[in-house]
C-alpha positions as CSV (number, residue, x, y, z in Angstrom):
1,X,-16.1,20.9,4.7
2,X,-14.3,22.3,1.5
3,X,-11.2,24.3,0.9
4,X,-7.7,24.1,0.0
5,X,-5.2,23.4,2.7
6,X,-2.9,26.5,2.3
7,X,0.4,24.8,4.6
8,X,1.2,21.2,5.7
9,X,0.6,20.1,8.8
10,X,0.9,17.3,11.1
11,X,-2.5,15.3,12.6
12,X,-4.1,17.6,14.4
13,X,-8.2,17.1,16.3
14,X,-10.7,19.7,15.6
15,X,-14.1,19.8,17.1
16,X,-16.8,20.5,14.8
17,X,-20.2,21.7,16.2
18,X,-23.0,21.3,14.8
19,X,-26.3,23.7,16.5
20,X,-30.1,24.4,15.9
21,X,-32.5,26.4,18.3
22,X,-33.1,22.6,20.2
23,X,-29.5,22.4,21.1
24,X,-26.4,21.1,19.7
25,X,-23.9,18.2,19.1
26,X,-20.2,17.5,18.5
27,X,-18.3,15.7,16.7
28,X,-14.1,15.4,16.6
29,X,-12.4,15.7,13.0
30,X,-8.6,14.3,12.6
31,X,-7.3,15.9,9.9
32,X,-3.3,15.5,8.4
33,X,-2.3,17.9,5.7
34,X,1.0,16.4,3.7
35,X,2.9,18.6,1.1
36,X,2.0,18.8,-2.2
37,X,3.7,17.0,-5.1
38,X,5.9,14.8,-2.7
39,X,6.8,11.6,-4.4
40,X,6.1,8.4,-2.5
41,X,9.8,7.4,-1.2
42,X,11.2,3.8,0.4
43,X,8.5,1.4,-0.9
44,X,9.5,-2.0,0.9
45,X,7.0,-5.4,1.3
46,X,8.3,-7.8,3.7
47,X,12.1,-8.1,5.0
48,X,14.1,-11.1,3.8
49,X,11.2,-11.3,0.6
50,X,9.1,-14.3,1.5
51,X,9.4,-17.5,-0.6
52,X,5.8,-18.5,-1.7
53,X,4.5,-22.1,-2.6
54,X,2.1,-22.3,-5.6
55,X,-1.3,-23.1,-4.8
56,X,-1.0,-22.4,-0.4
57,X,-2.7,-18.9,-0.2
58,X,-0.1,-16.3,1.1
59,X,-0.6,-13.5,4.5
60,X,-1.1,-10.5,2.8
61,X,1.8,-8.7,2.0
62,X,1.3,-5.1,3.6
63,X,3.8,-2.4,2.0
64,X,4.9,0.4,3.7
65,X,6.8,3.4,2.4
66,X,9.4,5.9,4.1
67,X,7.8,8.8,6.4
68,X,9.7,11.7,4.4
69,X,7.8,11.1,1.1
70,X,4.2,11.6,-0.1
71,X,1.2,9.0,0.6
72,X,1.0,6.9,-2.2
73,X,-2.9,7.4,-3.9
74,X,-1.9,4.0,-6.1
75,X,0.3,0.9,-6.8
76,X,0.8,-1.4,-10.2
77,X,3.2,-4.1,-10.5
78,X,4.3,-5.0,-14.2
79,X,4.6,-8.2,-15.4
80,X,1.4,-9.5,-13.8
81,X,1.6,-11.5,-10.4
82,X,1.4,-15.3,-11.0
83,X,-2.4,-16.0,-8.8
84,X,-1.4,-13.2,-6.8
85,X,-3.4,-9.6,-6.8
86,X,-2.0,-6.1,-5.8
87,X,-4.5,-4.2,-4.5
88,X,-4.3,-0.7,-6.9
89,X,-5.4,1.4,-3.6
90,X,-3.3,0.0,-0.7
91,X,-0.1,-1.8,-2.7
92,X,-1.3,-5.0,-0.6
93,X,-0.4,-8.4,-2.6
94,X,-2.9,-11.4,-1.3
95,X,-3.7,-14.6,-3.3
96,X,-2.6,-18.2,-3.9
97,X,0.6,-18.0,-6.5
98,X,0.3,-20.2,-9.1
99,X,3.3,-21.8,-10.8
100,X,4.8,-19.4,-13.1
101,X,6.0,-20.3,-16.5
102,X,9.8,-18.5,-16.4
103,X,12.9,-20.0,-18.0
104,X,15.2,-18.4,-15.3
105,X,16.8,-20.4,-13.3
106,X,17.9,-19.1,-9.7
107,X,21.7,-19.6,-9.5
108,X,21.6,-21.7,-6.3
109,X,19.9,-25.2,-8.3
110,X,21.5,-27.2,-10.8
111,X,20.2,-26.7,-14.1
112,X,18.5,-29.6,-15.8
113,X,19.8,-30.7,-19.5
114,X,16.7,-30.2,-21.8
115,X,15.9,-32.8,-24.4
């Protein structure tokens, strides 16, 4: 099968034949056509954000974006995951998070005095 789609449209089933002189077969083809150039729209991972301990491995964290925009072909994340991977095809984060190195404090815990 080759081509270029010429109009979006939703999943639709085809039946493709295939035929010789001793007979013939079937097969059924799903096939979705999406507009062109549509941005990928509502990226969210999970809903309240999970809180990770370093060195338990995590569920993997499936993302999932908004109906109304284009089907992401790839996902990056920047600065690097602490022992966690995204996956570059399907945006899904698994691992075991390491402890990260940052200075920030989150507002909710007392800050230490440094020496």
């Amino acid at each position: 099968m080759s081509g270029t789609p010429t109009a979006a449209v939703g999943s639709a089933t085809y039946t493709v034949t295939a035929s010789n002189p001793a007979g013939s077969t079937t097969a059924t083809l799903s096939i979705t056509v999406n507009e062109a150039d549509l941005s990928p729209a509502g990226l969210v991972y999970s809903t309240p954000a999970p809180v990770y301990a370093a060195g338990l491995a995590i569920s993997p964290d499936i993302p999932s974006t908004s109906a109304s925009g284009g089907v992401p072909t790839s996902y990056s994340v920047n600065p690097a995951l602490p022992g966690l991977t995204l996956n570059s095809t399907t945006g899904i984060v698994t691992g075991t998070p390491a402890a990260t190195q940052s200075t920030i404090i989150p507002p909710h815990l007392p800050r230490l005095p440094t020496r």
